[in-house]
N, C-alpha and C positions, 0 to 999 in steps of 0.2 A: 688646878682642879679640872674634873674631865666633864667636859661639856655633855649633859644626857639629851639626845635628838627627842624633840617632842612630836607627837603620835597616836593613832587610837590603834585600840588592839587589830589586830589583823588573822581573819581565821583561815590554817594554813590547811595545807591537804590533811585529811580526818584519816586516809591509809586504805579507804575504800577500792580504789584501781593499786588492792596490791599485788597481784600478783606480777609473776618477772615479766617482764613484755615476751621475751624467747619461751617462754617456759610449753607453750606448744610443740615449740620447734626442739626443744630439748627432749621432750617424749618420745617423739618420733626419733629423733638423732639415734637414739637406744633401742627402737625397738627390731629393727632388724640386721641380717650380719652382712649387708651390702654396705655398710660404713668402708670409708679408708684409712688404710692402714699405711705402718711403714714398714718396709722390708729390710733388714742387711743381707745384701750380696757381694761376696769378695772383697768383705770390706769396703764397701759404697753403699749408702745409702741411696734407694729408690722405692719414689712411693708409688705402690700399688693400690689393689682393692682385693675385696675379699673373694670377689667373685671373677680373678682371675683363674686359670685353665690348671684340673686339679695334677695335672702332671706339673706347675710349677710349682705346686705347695709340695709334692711327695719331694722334690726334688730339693726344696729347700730344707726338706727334714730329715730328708737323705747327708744332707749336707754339714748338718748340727749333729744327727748322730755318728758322723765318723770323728768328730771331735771327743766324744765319749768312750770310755775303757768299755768292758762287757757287762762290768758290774753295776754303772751308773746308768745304764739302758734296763738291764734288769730293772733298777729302783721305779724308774721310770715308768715303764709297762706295771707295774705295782701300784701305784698311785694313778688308781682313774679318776681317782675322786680326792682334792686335798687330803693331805693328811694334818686337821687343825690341830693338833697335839705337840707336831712340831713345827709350825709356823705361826702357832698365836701364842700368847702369854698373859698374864695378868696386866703386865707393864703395856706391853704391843701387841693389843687386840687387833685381828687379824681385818675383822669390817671397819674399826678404825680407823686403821691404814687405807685399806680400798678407799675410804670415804675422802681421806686426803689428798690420796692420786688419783681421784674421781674417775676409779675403774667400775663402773656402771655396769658392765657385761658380768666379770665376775663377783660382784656385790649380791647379784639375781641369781647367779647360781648357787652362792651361799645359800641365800635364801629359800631356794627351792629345796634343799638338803636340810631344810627347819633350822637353820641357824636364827639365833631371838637375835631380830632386828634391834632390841634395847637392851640387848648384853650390855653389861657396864664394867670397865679396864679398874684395877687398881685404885682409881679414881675417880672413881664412878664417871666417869665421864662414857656418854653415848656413840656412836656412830654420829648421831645427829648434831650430838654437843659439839664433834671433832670438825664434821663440814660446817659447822656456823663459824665454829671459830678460825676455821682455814678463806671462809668467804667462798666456797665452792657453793653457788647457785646453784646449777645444775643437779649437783648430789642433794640438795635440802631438801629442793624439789620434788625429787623422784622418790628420798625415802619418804618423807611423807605421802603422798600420794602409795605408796607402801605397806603404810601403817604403823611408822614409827610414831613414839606416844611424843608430843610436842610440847609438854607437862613436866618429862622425864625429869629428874636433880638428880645432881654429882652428889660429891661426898662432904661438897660443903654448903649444898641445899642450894646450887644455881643451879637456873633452868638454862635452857637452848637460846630465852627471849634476854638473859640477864646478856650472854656471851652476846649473840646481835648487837645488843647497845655499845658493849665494849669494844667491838671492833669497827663502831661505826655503818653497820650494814643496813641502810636504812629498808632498800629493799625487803629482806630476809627478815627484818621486825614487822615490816605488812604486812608480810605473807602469816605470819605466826598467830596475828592480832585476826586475821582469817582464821587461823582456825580454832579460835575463842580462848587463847592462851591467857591466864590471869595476870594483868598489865601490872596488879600489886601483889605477886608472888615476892616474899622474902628470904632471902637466904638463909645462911644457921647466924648470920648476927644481924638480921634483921634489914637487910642494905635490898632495896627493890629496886627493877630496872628502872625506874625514874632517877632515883640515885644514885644509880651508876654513869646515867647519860648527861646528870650535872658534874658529878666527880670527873668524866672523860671531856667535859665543855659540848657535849653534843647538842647545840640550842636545837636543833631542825628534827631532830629526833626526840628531845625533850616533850615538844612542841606536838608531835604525833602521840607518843602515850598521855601526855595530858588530857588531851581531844579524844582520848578511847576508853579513857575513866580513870585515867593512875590518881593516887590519892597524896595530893603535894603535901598534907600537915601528916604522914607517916613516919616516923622516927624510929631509927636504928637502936638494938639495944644500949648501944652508947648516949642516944638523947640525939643523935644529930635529928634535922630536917635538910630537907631539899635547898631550903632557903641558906640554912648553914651553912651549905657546902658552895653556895653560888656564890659568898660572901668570903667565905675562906681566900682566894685567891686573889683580895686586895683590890685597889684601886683602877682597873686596866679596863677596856670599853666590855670586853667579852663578859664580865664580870655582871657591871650593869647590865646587859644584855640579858644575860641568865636570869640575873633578881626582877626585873619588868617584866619577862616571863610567867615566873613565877607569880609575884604579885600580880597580874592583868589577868591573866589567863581565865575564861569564864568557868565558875563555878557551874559543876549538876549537869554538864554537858551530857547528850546523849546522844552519841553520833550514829 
């Protein structure tokens, strides 16, 4: 039998100091074109900056356009501005993608061009949904502070805060719980990020939606609860861990 350590509840960080610790420095990181870059020369990589001497940039563009026919330089001088028709799709939405290779530079210029920051892929999934669930800090950051809706649901009624839980981000569930996301949104079968972060064993994350108002007697259209699911996984310490959670956890909290 597994010995349960005895204890009185313990009240953890409520999520208040959420934002990233960087997340200043990631603003600025973006906001102008003196960042570093990396260059290919001759086949060598060498890192530069942006603000080196503009006879080095013609010269390296002199250099990629002799690799080009006449036809591909046409296309080229053609397209001053994407052409999203042929580089986005339903499947591989094109701020998606950005969002994933946390290309911050042209995310904004999308942007500037009215591209909807909560266009939604095939799967309804967001830009937002794509960096939560990639764990790209940086981009969650910035789109929202953008104006990405932090609310938004895919096509199976999960928000941006459901994904968080599931990948463990505990950061990126502060920040969200910042910006008044509803900690007992449920999906199309009724599963809310609290039961998602018992389903994933996330007790430290559990432990933060509880303390923000998540509602542990909530049940899935199937009948589960929270407590259900903490039990599901049998006799193992993590298990008990979750259910004294659950059970202790103070009621009517208002953090």
């Amino acid at each position: 039998r597994i010995k349960i350590k005895e204890g009185t509840w313990e009240e953890p960080d409520d999520g208040s100091n959420s934002d990233y610790e960087s997340e200043n420095e990631v603003e600025n990181e973006w906001d102008s074109e003196n960042e570093a870059s990396f260059v290919v020369k001759s086949g060598t990589k060498s890192t530069s900056t942006l603000t080196n001497t503009r006879d080095e940039d013609e010269n390296f563009i002199k250099e990629v356009e002799q690799l080009l026919t006449p036809d591909e330089i046409a296309i080229l001088e053609q397209n001053e501005t994407p052409v999203l028709s042929k580089i986005s799709t339903r499947k591989w939405g094109l701020l998606q993608a950005l969002a994933l290779s946390q290309q911050i530079p042209f995310m904004d210029k999308l942007l500037v061009q009215g591209v909807d920051i909560d266009a939604p892929d095939q799967d309804g999934l967001t830009a937002l949904h794509m960096a939560v669930i990639g764990k790209r800090e940086a981009v969650i950051s910035h789109l929202l502070r953008k104006g990405a809706n932090p609310h938004v649901r895919d096509k199976d009624g999960a928000t941006p805060l459901h994904y968080a839980v599931q990948v463990g981000a505990m950061q990126t569930v502060k920040l969200l719980i910042k910006y008044k996301v509803d900690v007992n949104a449920e999906d199309n079968e009724g599963w809310t990020p609290l039961h998602v972060a018992i389903q994933s064993r996330s007790r430290d994350i559990a432990k933060v939606l509880l303390l923000n108002g998540s509602d542990k007697t909530r049940r899935t259209k199937d009948g589960i609860s929270v407590l259900d699911l903490s039990l599901c996984y049998g006799k193992d310490f993590k298990s008990y861990e979750l259910t004294k959670l659950v059970k202790l956890v103070p009621a009517g909290i208002d953090p």
